[in-house]
N, C-alpha and C positions, 0 to 999 in steps of 0.2 A: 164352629169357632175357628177364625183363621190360626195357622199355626204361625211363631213367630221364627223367621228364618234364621238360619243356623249357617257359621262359617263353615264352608266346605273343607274337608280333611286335610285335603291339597294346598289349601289357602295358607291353612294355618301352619303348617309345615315350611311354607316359604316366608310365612313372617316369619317364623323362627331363624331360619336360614337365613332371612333379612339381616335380622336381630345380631345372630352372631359376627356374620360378615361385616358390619358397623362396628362391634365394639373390637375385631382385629383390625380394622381400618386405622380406626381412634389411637388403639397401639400402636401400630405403624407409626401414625404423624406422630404418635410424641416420643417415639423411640428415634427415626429418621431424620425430622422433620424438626420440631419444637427444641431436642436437645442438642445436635447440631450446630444448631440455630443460634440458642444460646452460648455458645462455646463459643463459635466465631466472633460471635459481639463481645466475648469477656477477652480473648486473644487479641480484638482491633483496639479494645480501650485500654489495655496492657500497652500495645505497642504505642499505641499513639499518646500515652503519655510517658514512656519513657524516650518519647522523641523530644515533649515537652520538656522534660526535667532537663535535657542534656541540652539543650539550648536555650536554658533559661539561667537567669542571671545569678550570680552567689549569695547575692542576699538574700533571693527567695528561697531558693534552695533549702537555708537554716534552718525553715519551717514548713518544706514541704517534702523534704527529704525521705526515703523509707529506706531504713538501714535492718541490715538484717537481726531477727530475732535477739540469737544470744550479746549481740555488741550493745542491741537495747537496754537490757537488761545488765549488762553489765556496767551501763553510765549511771546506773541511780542505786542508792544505799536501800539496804533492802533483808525482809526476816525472811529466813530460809523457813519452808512448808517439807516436812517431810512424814511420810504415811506407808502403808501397805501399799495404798492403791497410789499412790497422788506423791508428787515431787513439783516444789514449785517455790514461791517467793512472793510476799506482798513488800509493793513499792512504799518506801519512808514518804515517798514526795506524791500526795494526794493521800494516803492510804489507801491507796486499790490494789483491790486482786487483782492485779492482769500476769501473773504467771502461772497456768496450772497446766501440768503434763501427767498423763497414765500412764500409770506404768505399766499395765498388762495390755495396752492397747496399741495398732502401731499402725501406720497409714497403708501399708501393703503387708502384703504374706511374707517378703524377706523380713523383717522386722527389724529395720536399720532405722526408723525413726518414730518414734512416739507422738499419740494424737495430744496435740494441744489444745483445748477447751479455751484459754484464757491466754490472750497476747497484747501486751504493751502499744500502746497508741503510736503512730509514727512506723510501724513492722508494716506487713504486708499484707495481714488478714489481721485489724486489731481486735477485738473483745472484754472486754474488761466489767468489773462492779465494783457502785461504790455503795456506800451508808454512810448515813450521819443525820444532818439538822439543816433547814432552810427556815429563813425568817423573813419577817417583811419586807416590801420593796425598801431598798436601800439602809438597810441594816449592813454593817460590814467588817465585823467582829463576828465572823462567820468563815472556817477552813473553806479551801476552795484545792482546788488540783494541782495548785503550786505550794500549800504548803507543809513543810517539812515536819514529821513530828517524829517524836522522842523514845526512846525505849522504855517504859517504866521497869526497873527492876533488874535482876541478873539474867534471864531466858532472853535468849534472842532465836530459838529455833521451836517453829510453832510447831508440835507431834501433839497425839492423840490423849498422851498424857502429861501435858506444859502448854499451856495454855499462854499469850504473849498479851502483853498491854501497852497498847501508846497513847500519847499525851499530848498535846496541846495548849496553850492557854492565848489570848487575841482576845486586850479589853476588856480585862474584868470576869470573861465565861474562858474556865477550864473543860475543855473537852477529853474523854479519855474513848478508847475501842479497848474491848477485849475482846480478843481471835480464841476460838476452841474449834478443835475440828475432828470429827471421828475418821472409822478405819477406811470408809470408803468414799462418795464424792460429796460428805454434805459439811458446813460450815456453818457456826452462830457466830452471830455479833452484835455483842452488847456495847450499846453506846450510853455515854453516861455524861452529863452536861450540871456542872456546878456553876451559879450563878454568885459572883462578888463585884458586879455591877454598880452595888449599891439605890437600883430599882428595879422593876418587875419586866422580865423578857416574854416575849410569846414565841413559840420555837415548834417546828412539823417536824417528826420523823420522817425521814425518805429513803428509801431502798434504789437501784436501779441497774439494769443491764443495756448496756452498749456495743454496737458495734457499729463498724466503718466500712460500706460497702457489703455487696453479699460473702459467705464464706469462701476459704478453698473447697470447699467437696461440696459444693451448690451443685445439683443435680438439676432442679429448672423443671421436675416431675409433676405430670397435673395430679397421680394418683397417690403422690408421698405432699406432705403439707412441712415446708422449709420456710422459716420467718420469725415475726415474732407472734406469738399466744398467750392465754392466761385463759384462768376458771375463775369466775367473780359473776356475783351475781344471777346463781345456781345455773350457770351454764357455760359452755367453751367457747372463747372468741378467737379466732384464726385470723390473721393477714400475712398475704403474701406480698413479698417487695411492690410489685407495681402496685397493689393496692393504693399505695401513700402516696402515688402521683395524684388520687384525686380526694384522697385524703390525707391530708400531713399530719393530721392531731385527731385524735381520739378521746374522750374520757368518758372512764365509765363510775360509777358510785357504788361499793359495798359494804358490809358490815365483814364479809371474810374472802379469802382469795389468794391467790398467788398469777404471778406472773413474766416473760421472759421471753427466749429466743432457742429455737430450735430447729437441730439438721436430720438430717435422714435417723442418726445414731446417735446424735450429742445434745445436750438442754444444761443450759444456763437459765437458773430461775432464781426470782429472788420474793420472801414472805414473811409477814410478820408473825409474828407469834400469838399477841393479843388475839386473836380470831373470832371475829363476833361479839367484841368489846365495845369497838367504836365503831365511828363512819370512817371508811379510807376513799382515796381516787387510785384508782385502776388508770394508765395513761400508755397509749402506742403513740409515738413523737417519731419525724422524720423532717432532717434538714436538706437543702440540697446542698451540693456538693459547690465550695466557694468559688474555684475555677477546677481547670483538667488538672491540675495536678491534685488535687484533693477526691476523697468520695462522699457519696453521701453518705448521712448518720442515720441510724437507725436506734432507737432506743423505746425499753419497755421500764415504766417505774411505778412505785406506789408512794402515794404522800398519806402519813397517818394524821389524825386528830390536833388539833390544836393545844399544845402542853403550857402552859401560863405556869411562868418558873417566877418567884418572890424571890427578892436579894436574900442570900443567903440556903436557897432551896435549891435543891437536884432532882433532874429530870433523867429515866432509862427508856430505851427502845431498844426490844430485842428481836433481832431480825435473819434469817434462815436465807442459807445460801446454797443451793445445790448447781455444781456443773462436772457431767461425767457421761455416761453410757448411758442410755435411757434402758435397764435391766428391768423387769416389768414387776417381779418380788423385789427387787430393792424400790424402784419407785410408790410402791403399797406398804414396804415398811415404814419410807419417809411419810405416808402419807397417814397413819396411824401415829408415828413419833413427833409431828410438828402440824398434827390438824389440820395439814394444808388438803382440802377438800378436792378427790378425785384428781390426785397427781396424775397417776395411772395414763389418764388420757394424753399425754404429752405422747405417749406411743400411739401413731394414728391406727388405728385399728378399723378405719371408714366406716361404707356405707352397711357392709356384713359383719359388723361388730358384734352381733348376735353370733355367729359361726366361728369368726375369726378367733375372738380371744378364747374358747373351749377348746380350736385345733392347735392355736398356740400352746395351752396348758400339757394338751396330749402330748402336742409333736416334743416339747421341751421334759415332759417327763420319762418316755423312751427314749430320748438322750440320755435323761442323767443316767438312767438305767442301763443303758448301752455302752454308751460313750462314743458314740458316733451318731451323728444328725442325718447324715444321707441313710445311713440302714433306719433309721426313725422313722423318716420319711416314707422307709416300703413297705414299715409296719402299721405305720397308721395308712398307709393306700389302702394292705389288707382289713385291717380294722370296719374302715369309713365304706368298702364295695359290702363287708357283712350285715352293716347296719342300713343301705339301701337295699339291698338284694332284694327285700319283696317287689319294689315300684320294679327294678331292673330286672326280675324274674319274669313280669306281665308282661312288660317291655318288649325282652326276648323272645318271646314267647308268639308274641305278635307279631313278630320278626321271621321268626319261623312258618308261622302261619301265611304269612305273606310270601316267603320262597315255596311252600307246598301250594297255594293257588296261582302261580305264574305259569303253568301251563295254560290255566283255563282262561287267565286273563290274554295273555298271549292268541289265545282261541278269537274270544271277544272284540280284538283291538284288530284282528283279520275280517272278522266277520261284519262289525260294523266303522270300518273303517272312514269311510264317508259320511257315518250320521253320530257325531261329537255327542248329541243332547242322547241318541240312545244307546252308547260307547256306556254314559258316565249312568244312565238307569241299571245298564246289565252288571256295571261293575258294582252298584251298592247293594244289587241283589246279592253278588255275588257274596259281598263282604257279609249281608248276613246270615247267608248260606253256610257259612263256615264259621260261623263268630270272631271272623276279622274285624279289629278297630285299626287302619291305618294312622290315626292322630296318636294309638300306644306307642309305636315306636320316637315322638316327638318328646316323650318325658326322660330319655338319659339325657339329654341335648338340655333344656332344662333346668332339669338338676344340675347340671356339672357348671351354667353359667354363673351361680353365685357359690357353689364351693371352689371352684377355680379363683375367683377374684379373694375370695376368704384365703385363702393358700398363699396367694400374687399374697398377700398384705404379710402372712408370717413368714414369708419364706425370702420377703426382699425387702423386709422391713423392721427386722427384731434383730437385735445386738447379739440375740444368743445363734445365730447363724453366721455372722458373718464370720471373713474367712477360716471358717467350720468346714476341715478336710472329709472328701470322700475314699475312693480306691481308687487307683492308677493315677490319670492325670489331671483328675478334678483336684484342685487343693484350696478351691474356695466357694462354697456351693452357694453364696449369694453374689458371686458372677457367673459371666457367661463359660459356654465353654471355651480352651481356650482354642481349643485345636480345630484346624478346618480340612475338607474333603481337597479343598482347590491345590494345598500343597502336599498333598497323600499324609496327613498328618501329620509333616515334619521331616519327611523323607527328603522332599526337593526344599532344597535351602534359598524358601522365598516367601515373606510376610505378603502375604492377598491385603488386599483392603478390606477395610472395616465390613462394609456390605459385604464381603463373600465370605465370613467367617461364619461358616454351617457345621458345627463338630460332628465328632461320632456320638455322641447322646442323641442331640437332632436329629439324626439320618435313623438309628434305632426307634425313633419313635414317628417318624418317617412310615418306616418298613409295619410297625401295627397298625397306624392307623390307612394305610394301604390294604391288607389282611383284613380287617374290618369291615370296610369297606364293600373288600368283595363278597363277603360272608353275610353281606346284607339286603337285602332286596332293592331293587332297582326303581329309584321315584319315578312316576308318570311322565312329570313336567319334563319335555326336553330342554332346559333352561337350567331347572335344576339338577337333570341327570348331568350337564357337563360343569355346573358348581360344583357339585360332588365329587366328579372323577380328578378335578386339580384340588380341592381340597388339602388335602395331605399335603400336597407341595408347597401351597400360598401357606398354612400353618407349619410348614419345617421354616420356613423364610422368616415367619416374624417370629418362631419360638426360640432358634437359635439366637437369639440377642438379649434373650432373658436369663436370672436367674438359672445354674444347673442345677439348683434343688426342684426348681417347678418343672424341667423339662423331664427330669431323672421322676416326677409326681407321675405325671402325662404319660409315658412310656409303661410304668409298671399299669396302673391304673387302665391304659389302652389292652395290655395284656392279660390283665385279671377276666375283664371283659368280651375281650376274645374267646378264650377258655369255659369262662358262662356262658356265652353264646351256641362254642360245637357244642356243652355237653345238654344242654336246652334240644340242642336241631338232632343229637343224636335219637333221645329219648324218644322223638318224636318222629324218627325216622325221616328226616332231610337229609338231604345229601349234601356235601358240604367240598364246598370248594375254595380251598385258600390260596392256592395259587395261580390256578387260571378257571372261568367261565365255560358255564356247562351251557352247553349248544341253544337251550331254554332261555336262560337269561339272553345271551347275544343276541338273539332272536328278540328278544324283548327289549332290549335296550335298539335294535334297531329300528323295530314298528316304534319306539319312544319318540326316536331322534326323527323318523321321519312323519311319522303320524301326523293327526290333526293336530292345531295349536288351542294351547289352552285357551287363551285369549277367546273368551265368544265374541266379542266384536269383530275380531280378524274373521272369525269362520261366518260368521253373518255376508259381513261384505265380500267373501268369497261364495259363498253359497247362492247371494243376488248376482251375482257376477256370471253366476255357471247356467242361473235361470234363464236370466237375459241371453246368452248365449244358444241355450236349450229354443228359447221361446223362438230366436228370429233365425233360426235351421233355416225354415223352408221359407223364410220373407228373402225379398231382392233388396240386396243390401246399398242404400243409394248414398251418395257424396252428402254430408249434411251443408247447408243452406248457409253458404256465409254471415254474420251478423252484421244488419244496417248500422251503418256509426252513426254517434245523434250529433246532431246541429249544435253549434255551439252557440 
């Protein structure tokens, strides 16, 4: 029976090392490369339309003007929003929410200005929501964004307990909104439509979130999802901006759902309550932008069921408004208190969602327990190396086995130097001679590529990290570090550019995975022995630009490992060398580098090469015979 052939150990070890060196590639362009990228192109549309506005005429101006936030807000009459969490104002003229501010939240670590969720159309990053009623084509006893409504009653400041009412009436239908909003980022709104008509209306509830252009803290990330989304239709739908170039319109049909726009940290959503009552349309809408002085629009909305009001009869639609921190227990509380199915998910939690949201729970509950997120972090490293330790114990183990037969293999690669096909017989002898599996040392490598990206997603993607202080001079572990080698950390009074920003976290995790390294047996492939020897260096270069909660992961994690490692080679009597190369290995890393090549084609065509050679020794070697040229 033929056997079926089997990847060689070697092989599969350099897919791996393929494997990895692509998905730091990938990192690189969208850290270098993609967001860069985008920055430039958001700084040339910056400048070049306020080249536009300032040589553009007065009259346009009136209407394409973008004046600053607070002067916005302070041209339109307006209920003050006040809360624990939340300080803000909905506008008289339209009734839109387009003022909301955190209060425990601020755009940098000094904490000199507060994240804005919700801003006034005509500002500079607008966003806003509205509610209310749409009716048939050209019905027009219908509020619109221009008109003004009324206070019902003595409250004019909306808190968690005073609730605000406004009013309306256009033609016969009395509109009213009541605003309620609790302690943290969520909002109801009851709309309420009295018909004195004197005939019968038909009238949609509709919900919607807007905005103008992409955000300020548009990151441009392939592995963070920034846009608009929604869950309709037992599943999540995601678009990113350029999607809408070639699709401007979307709609989708459900019975329940929610829907909206979100950044790294922040989600505006808007949902009905009815949930699985009636049929709604789920809808992604993009306009283009009128000329340069304007942006494009971007809006996510839902239209409910058709309500048929009889003179004399009132219609409610009550509709759920959340915009705040995407906190992953508050967005399961909303998601229990307003039915809105699988909120949750607005936190991307990707392709290891399975890993991710369990390391989240952990890493978030040795915080609370702690009260620091970087010591969390080294406790769940310890934690997560006890729970592989068996696969990492084999692993090492193998590891070791493979530095106690490098003499012999070293033996082997002298002895048949010149014959590749019976190098690679003596060596699998050898491997079963000793019960080496050289493919065991391929499963840390492995393992660590989807708990690493599970980490990447909590540790540079959860509200509860960010500017989340360490010790010394980390004091936001979902940035980078800030400090670099190129200025002696601050000694020489000179900011390096962006590229040579390599901190001391980096360079510590630098120095184990060097240590490592050498404590590790030396691969066959000279291709991949000198992958491996820059290794450590190409990963300090693209990990210093990451999160300091992943690199400070990386570091303990390289070190726990280390430590597993000697006390593995101890047991078993290796000799260990972490700082320089025992005469064995050098030796072996140099029959590596010079040896045959792996490549059997190469050593084929070398081998015909040395025949031919061999063969015409003792032939008289004659001028070969010009070629006749043909007739044309």
């Amino acid at each position: 029976m033929q056997q079926r052939d089997q990847m060689h150990p070697q092989d599969m070890r350099n897919l791996i090392i393929f494997a990895v060196l692509s998905i730091a590639m990938w990192l690189v362009y969208d850290h270098f490369v993609a967001r860069p990228h985008a920055e430039q192109m958001r700084l040339a549309a910056a400048r070049a339309k306020a080249v536009a506005i300032a040589n553009a005429p007065t009259d346009i101006l009136e209407t394409a003007i973008v004046k600053p936030r607070e002067e916005m807000i302070a041209d339109n009459p307006r209920i003050k929003i006040e809360t624990e969490s939340v300080e803000g104002s909905i506008n008289l003229t339209g009734a839109r929410l387009d003022d909301f501010q955190l209060k425990n939240y601020y755009k940098t670590v000094e904490k000199k200005e507060r994240v804005a969720t919700l801003s006034p159309a005509r500002t500079a990053f607008p966003r806003y929501v509205e509610t209310g009623w749409v009716g048939p084509a050209g019905m027009t006893n219908l509020p619109n964004d221009e008109t003004v409504w009324n206070i019902k009653g003595a409250n004019n400041v909306l808190t968690p307990s005073t609730p605000v009412t406004l009013s309306a009436t256009l033609g016969g239908l009395t509109f009213e909104k009541i605003f309620s909003i609790d302690n943290d980022f969520g909002l109801t709104v009851e709309n309420r439509v009295v018909n004195k008509t004197g005939r019968e209306v038909t009238l949609y509830p509709y919900a919607l979130a807007t905005e103008h252009g992409q955000p300020e803290d548009f990151l441009n990330q392939n592995v963070i999802h920034e846009g608009p989304l929604g869950y309709f239709g037992d599943r999540l739908e995601e678009r990113r901006y350029k999607d809408f170039k070639k699709k401007p319109q979307e709609t989708f049909d459900a019975e329940q759902g929610w829907i909206g726009l979100t950044g790294k940290y922040w989600l505006t959503a808007v949902s009905f309550a009815d949930q699985g009552a009636e049929n709604m349309k789920f809808r992604f809408v993009s306009s283009p932008a009128v000329n340069d002085k304007t942006k494009d629009r971007y809006q996510t909305d839902i239209t409910g069921a058709a309500k048929i009001i009889a003179n004399g009869d009132e219609a409610t639609s009550r509709i759920y408004v959340f915009s705040g921190a995407k906190k992953v227990k508050l967005l399961e509380s909303y998601q229990k208190k307003w039915n809105a199915p699988h909120f949750e998910l607005a936190v991307d939690f990707g392709w290891f969602w399975f890993l991710t949201k369990p390391f989240f729970f952990a890493i978030n509950f040795l915080y609370q327990l702690i009260g620091n997120f970087g010591i969390a972090i080294i406790i769940f490293t310890c934690c997560l190396r006890v729970l592989v330790f068996p696969l990492a114990n084999t692993s090492y183990r193998s590891f070791a086995k493979m530095r106690m037969v490098s003499p012999e293999m070293y033996n082997l690669r002298a002895q048949y130097k010149d014959d590749k096909q019976k190098l690679q017989e003596e060596l699998v002898k050898l491997y079963q001679k000793h019960n080496v599996n050289p493919m065991a040392g391929c499963f840390p490598i492995l393992i660590q590529i989807p708990i690493f990206f599970a980490l990447y997603k909590v540790l540079s993607n959860t509200i509860e990290m960010r500017h989340a202080p360490f010790y010394g001079w980390i004091h936001d572990l979902s940035a980078m570090d800030p400090t670099t080698v190129f200025n002696l950390f601050g000694l020489i009074p000179w900011t390096p550019p962006h590229i040579l920003m390599i901190g001391a976290w980096p360079l510590m995790m630098m120095v184990g995975m060097i240590l490592q390294r050498n404590i590790s047996p030396p691969p066959e492939d000279p291709i991949q022995a000198k992958l491996i020897q820059i290794m450590p260096y190409f990963m300090t270069f693209v990990m210093a630009k990451f999160a300091a909660g992943l690199v400070i992961y990386w570091t303990f994690n390289n070190l726990l490992a280390i430590i597993q490692q000697i006390v593995i080679m101890k047991s078993m009597g290796v000799p260990i060398h972490l700082f320089s190369k025992d005469k064995i290995q050098k030796d072996l890393e140099k029959e590596v580098s010079e040896g045959p090549m792996i490549n059997p084609s190469l050593e084929m065509i070398e081998e015909e090469i040395e025949e031919a050679v061999h063969d015409g020794e003792a032939k008289i070697l004659s001028k070969p015979k010009p070629k006749k040229k043909k007739k044309k």
